[in-house]
C-alpha positions in Angstrom: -131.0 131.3 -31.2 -133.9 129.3 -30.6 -135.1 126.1 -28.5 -136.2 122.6 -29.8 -133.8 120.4 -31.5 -131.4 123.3 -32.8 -128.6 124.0 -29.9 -126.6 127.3 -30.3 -123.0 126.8 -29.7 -122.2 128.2 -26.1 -119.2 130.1 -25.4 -117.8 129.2 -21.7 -119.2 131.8 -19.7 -122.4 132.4 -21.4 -125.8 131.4 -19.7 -127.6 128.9 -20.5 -131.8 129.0 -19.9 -133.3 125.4 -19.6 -137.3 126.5 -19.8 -139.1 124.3 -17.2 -143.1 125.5 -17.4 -144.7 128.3 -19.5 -143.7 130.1 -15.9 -140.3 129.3 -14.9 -136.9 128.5 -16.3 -133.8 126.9 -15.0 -130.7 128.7 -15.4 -126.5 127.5 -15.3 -123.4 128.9 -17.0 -121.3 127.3 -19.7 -118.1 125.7 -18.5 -117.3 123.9 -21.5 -116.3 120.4 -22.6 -114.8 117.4 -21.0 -113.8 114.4 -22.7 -116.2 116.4 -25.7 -118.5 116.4 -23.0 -120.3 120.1 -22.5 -121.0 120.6 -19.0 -122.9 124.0 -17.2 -122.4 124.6 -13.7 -125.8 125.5 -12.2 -127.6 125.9 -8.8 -129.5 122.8 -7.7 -131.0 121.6 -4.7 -131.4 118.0 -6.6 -129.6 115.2 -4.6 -128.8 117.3 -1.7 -129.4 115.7 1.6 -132.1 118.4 2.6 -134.9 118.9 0.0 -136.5 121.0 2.6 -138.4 123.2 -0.2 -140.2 125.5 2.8 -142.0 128.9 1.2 -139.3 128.6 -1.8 -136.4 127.6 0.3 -133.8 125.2 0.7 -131.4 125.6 3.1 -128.9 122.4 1.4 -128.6 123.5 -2.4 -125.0 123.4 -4.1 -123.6 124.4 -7.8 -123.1 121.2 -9.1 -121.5 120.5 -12.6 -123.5 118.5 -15.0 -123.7 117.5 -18.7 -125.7 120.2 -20.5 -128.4 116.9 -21.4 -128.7 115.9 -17.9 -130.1 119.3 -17.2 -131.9 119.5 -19.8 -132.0 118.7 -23.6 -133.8 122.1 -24.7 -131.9 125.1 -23.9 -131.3 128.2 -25.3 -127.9 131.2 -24.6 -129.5 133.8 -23.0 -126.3 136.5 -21.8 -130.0 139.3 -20.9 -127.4 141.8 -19.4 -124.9 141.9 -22.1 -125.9 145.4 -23.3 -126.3 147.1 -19.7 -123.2 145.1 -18.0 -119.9 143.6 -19.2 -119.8 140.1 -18.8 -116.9 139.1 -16.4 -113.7 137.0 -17.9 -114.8 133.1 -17.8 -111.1 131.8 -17.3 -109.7 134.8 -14.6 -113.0 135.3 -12.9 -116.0 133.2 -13.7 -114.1 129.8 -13.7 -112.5 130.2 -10.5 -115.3 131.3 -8.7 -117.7 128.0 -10.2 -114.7 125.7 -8.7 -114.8 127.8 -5.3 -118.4 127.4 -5.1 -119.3 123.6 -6.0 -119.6 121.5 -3.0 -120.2 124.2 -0.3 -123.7 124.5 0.9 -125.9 127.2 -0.6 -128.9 128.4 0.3 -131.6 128.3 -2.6 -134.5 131.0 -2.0 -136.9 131.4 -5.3 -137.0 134.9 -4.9 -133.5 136.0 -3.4 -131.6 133.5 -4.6 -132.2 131.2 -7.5 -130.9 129.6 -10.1 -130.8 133.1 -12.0 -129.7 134.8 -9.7 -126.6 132.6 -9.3 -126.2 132.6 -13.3 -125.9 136.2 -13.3 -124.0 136.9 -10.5 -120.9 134.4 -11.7 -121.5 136.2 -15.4 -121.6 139.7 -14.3 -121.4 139.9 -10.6 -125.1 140.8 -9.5 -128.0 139.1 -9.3 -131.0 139.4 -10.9 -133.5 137.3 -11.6 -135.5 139.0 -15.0 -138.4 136.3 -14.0 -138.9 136.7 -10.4 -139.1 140.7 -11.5 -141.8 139.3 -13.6 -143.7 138.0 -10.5 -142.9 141.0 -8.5 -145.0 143.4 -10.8 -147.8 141.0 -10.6 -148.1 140.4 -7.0 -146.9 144.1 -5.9 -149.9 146.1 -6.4 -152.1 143.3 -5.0 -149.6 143.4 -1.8 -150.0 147.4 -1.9 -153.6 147.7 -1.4 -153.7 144.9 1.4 -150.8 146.6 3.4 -153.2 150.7 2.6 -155.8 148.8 4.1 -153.5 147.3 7.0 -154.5 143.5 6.1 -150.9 143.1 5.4 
């Protein structure tokens, strides 16, 4: 399962990672095909009427359903809690809680609550974010010594 111009086949209800930067990636689940059209259902602030992106926030984001291309054309299925926690039933569970979340406001918050965090909480009903986690052990010890020293 790689990226490029090979695309794994998807099972409705996997996760899909869309890598942005060296940094960060974009995440959605798998809903499956329309009209032999595969669409993932993902957390986007894009086209909402408030792009108000304040200290990683914004306060108008939705999960929207999209082609898998629109989002993007390099992805790869990457189901990281498969072995610790069962994913959830797509068509019982997963599926009815994508159609009772698009088109009610969400609030996007890079770390509390991102595109990750949404992807794994439909998939296997908590969120985690394995990247933010990432960021976490990098900024925490810095944060540490600044709060010993009460600068923080």
């Amino acid at each position: 399962v790689g990226l490029g111009s090979s695309h794994p086949k998807p099972f409705p209800g996997d996760i899909l990672e869309f890598p942005r930067n060296k940094y960060f990636s974009h995440f959605g689940i798998y809903y499956g095909e329309r009209d032999g059209v595969p669409y993932v259902a993902h957390l986007t602030c894009r086209d909402s009427e408030t792009k108000l992106l304040l200290f990683g926030r914004a306060l108008r984001s939705e999960v929207k359903l999209d082609p898998v291309e629109v989002v993007g054309r390099r992805y790869k299925v990457r189901n990281m809690l498969d072995e610790v926690h069962p994913p959830r039933d797509f068509y019982s569970v997963v599926k009815p809680a994508i159609d009772d979340m698009m088109g009610k406001d969400v609030t996007f918050d890079i770390l509390f609550h991102n595109s990750e965090h949404q992807a794994t909480l439909f998939r296997y009903g908590l969120k985690k974010s394995t990247q933010i986690e990432k960021v976490y052990i990098q900024i925490l010890p810095t944060w540490k010594e600044l709060f010993k020293k009460r600068k923080l």
